[in-house]
Structures are given as C-alpha cells and as structure tokens.
C-alpha positions in Angstrom: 0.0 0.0 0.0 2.9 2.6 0.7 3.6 2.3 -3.4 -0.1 3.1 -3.7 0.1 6.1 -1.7 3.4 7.8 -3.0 1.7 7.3 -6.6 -1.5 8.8 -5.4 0.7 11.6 -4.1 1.4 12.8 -7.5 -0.7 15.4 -9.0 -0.4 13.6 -12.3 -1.3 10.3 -11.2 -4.9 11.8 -9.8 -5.4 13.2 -12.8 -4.7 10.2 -14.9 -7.1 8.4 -12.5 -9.7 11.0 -12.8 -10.2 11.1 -16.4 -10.3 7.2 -16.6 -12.8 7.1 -14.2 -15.4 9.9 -15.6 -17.5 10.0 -18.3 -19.4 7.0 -20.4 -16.9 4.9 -20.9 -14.9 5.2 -17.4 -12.5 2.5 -16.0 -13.9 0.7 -13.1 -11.0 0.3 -10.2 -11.9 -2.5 -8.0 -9.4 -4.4 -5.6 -8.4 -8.2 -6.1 -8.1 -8.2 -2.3 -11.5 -8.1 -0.7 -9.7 -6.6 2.7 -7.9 -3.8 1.0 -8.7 0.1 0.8 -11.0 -0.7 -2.5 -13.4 -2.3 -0.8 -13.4 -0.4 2.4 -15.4 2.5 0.6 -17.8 -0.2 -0.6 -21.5 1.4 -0.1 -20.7 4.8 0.9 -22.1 7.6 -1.2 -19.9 11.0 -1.3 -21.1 14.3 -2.8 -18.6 17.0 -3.5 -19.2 21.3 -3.1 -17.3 24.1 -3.2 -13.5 24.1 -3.9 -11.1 21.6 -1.7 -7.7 23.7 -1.0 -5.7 20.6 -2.2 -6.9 19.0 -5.2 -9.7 19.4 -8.0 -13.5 17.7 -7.5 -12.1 15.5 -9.9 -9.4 14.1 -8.4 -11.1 13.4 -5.2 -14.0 11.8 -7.1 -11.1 9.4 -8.4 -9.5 9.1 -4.9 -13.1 7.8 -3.1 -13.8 5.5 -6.5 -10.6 3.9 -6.1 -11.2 3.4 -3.2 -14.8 1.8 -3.6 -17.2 4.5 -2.8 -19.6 6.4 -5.1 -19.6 9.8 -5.8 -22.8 11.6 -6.2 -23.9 15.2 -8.0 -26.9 15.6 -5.1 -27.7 15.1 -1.5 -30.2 13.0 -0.5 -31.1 11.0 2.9 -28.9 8.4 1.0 -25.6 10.4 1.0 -23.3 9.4 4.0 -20.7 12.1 3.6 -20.6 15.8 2.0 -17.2 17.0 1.5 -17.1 20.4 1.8 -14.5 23.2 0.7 -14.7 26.8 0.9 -17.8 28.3 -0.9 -19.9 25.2 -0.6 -23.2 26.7 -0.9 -26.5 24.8 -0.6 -25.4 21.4 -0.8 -23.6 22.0 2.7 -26.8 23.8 4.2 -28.9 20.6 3.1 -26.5 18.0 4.3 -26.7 19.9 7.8 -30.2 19.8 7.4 -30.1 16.3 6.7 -27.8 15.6 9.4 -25.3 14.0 6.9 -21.9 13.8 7.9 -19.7 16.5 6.7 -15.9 16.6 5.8 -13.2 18.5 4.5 -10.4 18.0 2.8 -8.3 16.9 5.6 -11.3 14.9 7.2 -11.3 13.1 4.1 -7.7 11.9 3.5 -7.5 10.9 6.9 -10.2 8.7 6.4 -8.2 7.5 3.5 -5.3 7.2 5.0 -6.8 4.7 7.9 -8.5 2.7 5.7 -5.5 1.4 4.1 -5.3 -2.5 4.7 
C-alpha cells in the first residue's frame, strides 16, 4: 500500500485516475483483495461542493472511487458524507439539514489514510 500512496501523491497520477474514471466509458477500479482500501469504501455515497484547497473535485471523485465509494452530484437522505470546501453553498446547508456527515479535505484523507489494509 505505501507504493499506492506515493503514486497517489502525485498530482499527475490523480489526474490520470480521474479522467479514466469519468465520463461514459470510465475504467472501473476495484481491488483483487476483498480486505484492501478498494473495498473499504464499498456502499458509501460521497457528494462533493465548493472548492477543496488541495486538489480538484475530480481528483477526489477518483481518490473515493478507487477506493470503492460512489460519488454523487446531489444530496439526498442516502448520502453518508458531504465534502465540503470553501464556498460550498446549498449542498452544505442541506446536508446539515439532513444531518449528513460533513468533511473537508483533511477529514477526508485521513479517512483514506486509515482505511489502508
């Protein structure tokens, strides 16, 4: 897992991993080992508003896929987590309402980070 993480580290490996995994005819990342990161994800929905300090909504979308969750455009009672950045807007204020769990940036690599197998 440490090689995963030093090539996640690079700006142009999330980016690589985000346009594979967006659009039509994305790439599907799934793990071969049913107790790594991939799976950990695994049923957790994700929406993404306003603008994270440390990468685009595109490479975090990539970075939660890869690692088995689902990102959505909308909040619903469904969503577990929002992750928020500055200027987030309406989608923040109807999570809160929702009482679904919010995150930043930080909040969310962390969660990464100790889901690594």
């Amino acid at each position: 897992m440490e090689s995963l993480e030093k090539f996640l580290s690079q700006k142009h490996n999330r980016e690589v991993i985000a346009r594979l995994t967006a659009g039509a005819h994305r790439v599907r990342v799934q793990s071969e080992n049913s107790g790594s990161a991939a799976a950990d994800l695994s049923g957790k929905t994700f929406v993404l508003t306003g603008t994270l300090p440390g990468m685009t909504r595109e490479e975090a979308k990539a970075l939660i896929e890869t690692h088995g969750g689902k990102v959505s455009g909308s909040i619903s009672s469904q969503t577990d987590y929002v992750v928020a950045g500055a200027e987030a807007g309406s989608k923040l204020e109807k999570a809160q309402q929702l009482g679904v769990t919010v995150l930043d940036e930080a909040a969310l690599r962390k969660m990464l980070k100790e889901y690594k197998a």
